[in-house]
VEXDREN-2710 file (C-alpha; in Angstrom, 1 decimal):
% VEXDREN-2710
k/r/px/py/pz
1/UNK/38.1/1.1/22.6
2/UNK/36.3/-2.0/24.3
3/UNK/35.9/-3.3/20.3
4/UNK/39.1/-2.3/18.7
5/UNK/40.6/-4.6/21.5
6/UNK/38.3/-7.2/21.3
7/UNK/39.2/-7.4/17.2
8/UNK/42.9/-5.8/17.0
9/UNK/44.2/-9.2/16.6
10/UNK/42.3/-10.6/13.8
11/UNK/42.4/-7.6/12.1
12/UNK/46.4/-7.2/12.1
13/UNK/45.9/-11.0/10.9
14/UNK/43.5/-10.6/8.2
15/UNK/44.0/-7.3/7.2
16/UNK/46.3/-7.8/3.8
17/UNK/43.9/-10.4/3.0
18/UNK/41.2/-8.3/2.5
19/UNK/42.9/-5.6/0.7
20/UNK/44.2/-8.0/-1.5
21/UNK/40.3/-8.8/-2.2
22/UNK/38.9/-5.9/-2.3
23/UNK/41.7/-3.9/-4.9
24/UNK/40.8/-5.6/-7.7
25/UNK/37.4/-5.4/-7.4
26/UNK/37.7/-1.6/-6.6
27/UNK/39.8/-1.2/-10.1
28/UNK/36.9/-3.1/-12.2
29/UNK/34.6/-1.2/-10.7
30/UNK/36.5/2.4/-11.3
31/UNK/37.1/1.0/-14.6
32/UNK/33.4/0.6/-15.3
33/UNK/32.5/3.8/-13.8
34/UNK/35.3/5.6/-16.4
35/UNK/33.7/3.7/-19.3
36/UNK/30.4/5.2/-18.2
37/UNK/31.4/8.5/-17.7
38/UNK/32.8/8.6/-21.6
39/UNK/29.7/7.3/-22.5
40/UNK/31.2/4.3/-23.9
41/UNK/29.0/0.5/-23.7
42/UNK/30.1/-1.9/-20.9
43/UNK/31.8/-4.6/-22.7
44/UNK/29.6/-8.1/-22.9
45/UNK/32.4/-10.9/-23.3
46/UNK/29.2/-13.7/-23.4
47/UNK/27.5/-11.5/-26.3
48/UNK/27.5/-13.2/-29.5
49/UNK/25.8/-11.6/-32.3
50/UNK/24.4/-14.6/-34.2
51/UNK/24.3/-13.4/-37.9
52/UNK/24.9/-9.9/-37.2
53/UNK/25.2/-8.9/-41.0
54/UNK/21.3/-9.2/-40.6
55/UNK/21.0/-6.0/-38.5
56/UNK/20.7/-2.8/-39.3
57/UNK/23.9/-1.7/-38.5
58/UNK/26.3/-4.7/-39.2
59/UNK/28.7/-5.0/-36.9
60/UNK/28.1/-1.1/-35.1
61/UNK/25.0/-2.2/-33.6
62/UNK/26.8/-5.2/-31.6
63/UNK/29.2/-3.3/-30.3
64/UNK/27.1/0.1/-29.7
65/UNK/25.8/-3.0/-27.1
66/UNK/28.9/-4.0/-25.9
67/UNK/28.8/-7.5/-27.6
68/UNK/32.2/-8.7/-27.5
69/UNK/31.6/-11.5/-30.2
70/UNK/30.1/-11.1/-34.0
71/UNK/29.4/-13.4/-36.6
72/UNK/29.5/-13.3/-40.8
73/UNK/28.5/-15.4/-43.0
74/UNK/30.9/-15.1/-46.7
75/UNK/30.8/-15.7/-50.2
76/UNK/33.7/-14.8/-52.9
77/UNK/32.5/-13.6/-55.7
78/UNK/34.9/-12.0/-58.3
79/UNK/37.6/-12.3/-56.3
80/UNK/35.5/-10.2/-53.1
81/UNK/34.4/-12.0/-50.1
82/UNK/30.7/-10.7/-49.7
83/UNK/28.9/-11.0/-46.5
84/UNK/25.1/-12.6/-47.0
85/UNK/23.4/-15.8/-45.3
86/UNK/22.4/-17.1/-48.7
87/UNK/23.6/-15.9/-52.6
88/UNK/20.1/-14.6/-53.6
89/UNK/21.4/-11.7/-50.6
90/UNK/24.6/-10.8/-51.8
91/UNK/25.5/-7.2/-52.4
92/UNK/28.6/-6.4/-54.0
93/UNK/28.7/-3.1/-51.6
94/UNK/28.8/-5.7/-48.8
95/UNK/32.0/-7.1/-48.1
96/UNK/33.8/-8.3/-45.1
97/UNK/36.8/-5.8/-45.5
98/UNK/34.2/-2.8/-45.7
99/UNK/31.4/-4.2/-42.9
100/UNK/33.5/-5.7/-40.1
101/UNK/37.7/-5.0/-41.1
102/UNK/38.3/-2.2/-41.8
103/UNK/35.4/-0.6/-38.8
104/UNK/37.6/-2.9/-36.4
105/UNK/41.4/-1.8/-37.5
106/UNK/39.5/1.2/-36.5
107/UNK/38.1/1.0/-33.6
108/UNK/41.3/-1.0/-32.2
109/UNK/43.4/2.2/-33.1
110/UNK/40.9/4.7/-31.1
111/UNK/40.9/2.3/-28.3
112/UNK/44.8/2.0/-27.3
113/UNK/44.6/-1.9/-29.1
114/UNK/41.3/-3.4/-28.1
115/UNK/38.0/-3.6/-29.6
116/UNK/36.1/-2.4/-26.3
117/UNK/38.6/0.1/-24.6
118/UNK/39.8/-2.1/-21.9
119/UNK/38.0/-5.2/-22.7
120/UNK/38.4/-8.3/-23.6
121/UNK/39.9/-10.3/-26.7
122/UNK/36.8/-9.0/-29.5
123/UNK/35.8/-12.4/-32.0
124/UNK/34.6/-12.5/-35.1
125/UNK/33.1/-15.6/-36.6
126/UNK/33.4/-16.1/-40.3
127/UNK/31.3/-18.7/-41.7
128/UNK/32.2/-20.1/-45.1
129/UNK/29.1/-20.6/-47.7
130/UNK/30.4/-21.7/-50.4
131/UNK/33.8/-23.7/-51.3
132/UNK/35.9/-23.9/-48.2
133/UNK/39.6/-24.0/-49.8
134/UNK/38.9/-21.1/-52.4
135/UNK/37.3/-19.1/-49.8
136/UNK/39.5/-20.0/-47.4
137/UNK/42.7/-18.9/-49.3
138/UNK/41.1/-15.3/-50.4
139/UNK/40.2/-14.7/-46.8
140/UNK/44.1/-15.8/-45.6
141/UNK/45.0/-13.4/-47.8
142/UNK/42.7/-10.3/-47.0
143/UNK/43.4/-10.8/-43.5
144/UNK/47.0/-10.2/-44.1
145/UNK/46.4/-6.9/-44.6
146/UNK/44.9/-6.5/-41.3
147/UNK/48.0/-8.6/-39.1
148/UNK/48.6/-5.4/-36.6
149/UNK/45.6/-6.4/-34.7
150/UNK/44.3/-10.1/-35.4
151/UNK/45.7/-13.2/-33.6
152/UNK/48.1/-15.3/-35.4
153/UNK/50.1/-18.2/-35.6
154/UNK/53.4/-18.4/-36.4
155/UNK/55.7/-21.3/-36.8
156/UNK/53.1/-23.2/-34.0
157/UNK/53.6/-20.1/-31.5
158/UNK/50.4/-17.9/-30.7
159/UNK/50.7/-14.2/-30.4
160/UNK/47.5/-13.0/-29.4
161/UNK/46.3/-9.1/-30.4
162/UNK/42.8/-7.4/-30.3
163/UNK/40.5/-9.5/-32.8
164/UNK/40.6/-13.2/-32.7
165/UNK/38.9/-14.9/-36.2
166/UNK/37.6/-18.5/-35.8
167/UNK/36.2/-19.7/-39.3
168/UNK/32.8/-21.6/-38.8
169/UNK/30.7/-23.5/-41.9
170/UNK/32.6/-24.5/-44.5
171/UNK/36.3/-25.3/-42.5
172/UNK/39.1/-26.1/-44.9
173/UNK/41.0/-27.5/-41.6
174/UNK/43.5/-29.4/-43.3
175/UNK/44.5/-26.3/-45.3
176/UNK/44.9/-24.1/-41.7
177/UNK/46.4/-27.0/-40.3
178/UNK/49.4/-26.9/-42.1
179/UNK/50.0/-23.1/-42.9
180/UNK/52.7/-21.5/-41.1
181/UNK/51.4/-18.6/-40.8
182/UNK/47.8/-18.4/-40.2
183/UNK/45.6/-15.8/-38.6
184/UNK/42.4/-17.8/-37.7
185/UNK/41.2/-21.1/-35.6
186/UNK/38.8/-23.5/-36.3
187/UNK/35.4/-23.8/-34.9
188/UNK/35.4/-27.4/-33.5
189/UNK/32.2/-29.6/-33.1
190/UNK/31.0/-31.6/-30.1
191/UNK/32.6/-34.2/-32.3
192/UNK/36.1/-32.7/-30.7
193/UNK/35.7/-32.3/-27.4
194/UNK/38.4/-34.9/-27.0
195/UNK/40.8/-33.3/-29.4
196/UNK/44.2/-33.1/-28.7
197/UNK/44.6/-30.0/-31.3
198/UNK/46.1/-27.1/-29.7
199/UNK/43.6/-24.2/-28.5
200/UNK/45.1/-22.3/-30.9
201/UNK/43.9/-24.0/-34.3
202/UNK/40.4/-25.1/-32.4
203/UNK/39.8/-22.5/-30.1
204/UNK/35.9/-22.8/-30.0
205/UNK/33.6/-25.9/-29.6
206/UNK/29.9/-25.3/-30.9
207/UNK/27.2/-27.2/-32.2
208/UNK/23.3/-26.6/-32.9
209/UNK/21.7/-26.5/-29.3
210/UNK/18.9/-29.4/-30.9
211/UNK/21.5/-32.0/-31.9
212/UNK/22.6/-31.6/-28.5
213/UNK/19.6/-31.1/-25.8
214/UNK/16.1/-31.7/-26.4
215/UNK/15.6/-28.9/-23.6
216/UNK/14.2/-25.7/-24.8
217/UNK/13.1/-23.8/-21.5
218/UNK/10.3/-24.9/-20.7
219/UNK/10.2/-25.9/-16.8
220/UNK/14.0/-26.6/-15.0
221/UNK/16.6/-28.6/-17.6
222/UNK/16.5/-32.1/-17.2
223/UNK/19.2/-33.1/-14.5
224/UNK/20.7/-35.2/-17.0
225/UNK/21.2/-32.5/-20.2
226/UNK/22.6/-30.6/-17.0
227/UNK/24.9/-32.5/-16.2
228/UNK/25.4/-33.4/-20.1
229/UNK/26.1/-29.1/-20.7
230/UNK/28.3/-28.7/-17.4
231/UNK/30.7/-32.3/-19.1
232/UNK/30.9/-30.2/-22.3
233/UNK/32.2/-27.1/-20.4
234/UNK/34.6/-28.7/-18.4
235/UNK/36.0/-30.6/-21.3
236/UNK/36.5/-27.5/-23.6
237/UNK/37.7/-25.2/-20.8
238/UNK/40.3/-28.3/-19.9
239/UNK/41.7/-27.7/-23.4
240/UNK/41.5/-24.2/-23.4
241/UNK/38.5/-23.6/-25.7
242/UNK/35.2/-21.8/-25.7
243/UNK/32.0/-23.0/-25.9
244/UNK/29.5/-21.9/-28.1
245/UNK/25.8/-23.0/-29.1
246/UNK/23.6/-21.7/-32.1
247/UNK/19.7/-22.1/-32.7
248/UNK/19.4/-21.4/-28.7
249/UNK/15.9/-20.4/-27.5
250/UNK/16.0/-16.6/-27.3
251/UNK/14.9/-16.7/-23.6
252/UNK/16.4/-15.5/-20.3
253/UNK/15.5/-18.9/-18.9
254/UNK/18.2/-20.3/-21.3
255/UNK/20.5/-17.9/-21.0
256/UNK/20.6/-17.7/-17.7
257/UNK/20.7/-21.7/-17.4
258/UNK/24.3/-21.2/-20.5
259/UNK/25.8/-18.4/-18.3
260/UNK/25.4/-20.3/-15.1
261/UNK/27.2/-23.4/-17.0
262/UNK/30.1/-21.6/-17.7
263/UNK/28.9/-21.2/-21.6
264/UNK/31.4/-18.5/-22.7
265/UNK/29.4/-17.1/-26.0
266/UNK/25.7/-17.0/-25.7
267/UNK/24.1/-16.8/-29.1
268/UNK/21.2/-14.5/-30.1
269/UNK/19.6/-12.2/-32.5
270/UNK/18.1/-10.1/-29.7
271/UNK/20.8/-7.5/-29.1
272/UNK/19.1/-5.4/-26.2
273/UNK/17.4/-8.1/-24.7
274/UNK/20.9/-9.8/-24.0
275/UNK/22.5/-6.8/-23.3
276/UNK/20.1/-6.8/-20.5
277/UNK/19.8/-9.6/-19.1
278/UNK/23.7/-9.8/-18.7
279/UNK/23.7/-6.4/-17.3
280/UNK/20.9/-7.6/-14.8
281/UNK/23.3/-10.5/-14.0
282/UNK/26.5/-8.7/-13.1
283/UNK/24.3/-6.9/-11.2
284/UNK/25.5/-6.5/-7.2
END
C-alpha cells in the first residue's frame, strides 16, 4: 500500500503517456505475430533485390523473403519488353508483364491492396537497356493496363496505391516530365540531391557506392564518408526521397553501417543473408 502511495501521483500523471507508447507498439507486434501465424514472410521495407531477374525465382523468391523492393533490367524487342541484364540473355518467355506484373496485380488482389499484407508501399525498379524514349513509351503503355494498383500522377497530383515503379538506366526524364498522366518516377543521381523536382517524378536518389565512398568495410568508415553518407540522407529525406546505393559490399558491416544512416533500400544479391541480418536488427 506503502508503494502505491509513494507512486499514485506520478502514475495518475504519466499514465496516458505510456499507453499512448506502448499501443502502437502492441499493434505492430500483434500484427507480426498474425503474419507469422499465416505463415506469411515479415515484410523487409530496406530489401532491395539488386537484379532479381537473376534468381531462380524472379520476383517470388524476393518476396518469399519479404523484400519489399525488386529490380529488372528491360529490353523491347518486337514490340515486348523482355527482362535480361545484357541482349545475348533475352528470352522471349521473359517479359516484364509475365515475371513481375501480372504476379503483382496478383498478389495485391490476395492481399486486400498491398504487395506484403499489411506492409509497406512494394517498388519495383525498371532499368532501361536499350533506347530510353522507345522503351520508355512501350512500358507507359503496358503499365496502363495495370493502373488499379501502381502509383500515378495525374495532372501534377500523386495518388499513391500498392506498387510504386521508378525507372533506373536509360531515363527518358524529359519525356516523364511532361506527361500528364504518368505511372513511374525517376531514379535521381547524387547529381540531384539539390533538386527542386517534386518527390513524385524523383522519388529515389542512387548512385554506385565507388563513385561515392572509397569505404568498403574494412575497419570503421572514415569519419569523413560518414559524415559524407549521413549529408546525403538528410538531403534526400528533406525532399522526400529515398536513398539507394548499388555495387555495395555484400557484408553485414555495410549494411549495418547503410541501415544505421538512415539508407532506405539496401542493395544485394544475397537474399537470406539480408533477410537476416535485418531480422537480427529489429531484433528486441
Amino acid at each position: 500500500m506503502a508503494t502505491l502511495d509513494r507512486y499514485g501521483p506520478w502514475w495518475e500523471e504519466n499514465s496516458m503517456r505510456i499507453f499512448r507508447c506502448l499501443v502502437p507498439a502492441l499493434i505492430v507486434c500483434s500484427s507480426a505475430a498474425s503474419l507469422m501465424a499465416q505463415g506469411l514472410p515479415r515484410a523487409l521495407p530496406a530489401a532491395h533485390a539488386h537484379n532479381d531477374y537473376l534468381h531462380k525465382r524472379p520476383l517470388l523468391d524476393a518476396l518469399a523473403q519479404g523484400f519489399c523492393s525488386v529490380e529488372a533490367d528491360i529490353f523491347l524487342v518486337d514490340g515486348a519488353l523482355l527482362v535480361a541484364h545484357e541482349r545475348a540473355s533475352l528470352d522471349k518467355r521473359k517479359t516484364l508483364k509475365a515475371l513481375y506484373l501480372d504476379p503483382l496485380l496478383e498478389r495485391t488482389r490476395k492481399n486486400s491492396g498491398r504487395v506484403h499484407k499489411g506492409g509497406p508501399i512494394f517498388t519495383l525498379l525498371i532499368d532501361i537497356k536499350d533506347d530510353a524514349r522507345k522503351t520508355y513509351t512501350a512500358l507507359h503503355s503496358l503499365l496502363g493496363k495495370y493502373s488499379s494498383i501502381l502509383c500515378e500522377v495525374r495532372a501534377g497530383k500523386y495518388q499513391a496505391r500498392a506498387v510504386k515503379v521508378v525507372i533506373s538506366g536509360n531515363r527518358p526524364r524529359d519525356l516523364m516530365k511532361g506527361q500528364e498522366l504518368r505511372f513511374a518516377g525517376v531514379d535521381g543521381r547524387m547529381g540531384d540531391l539539390e533538386s527542386s523536382e517534386p518527390a513524385h517524378l524523383l522519388p529515389m536518389i542512387s548512385d554506385r557506392w565507388s563513385r561515392v565512398f572509397r569505404w568498403r568495410g574494412k575497419g570503421a568508415i572514415p569519419a569523413a564518408e560518414s559524415a559524407r553518407l549521413q549529408e546525403i540522407v538528410r538531403k534526400a529525406h528533406a525532399a522526400g526521397r529515398v536513398v539507394r546505393f548499388w555495387a555495395t559490399p555484400e557484408d553485414p558491416v555495410v549494411w549495418k553501417v547503410l541501415v544505421e544512416a538512415g539508407v532506405d533500400l539496401v542493395n544485394t544479391d544475397d537474399l537470406p543473408g539480408l533477410r537476416k541480418f535485418l531480422l537480427e536488427q529489429k531484433a528486441p
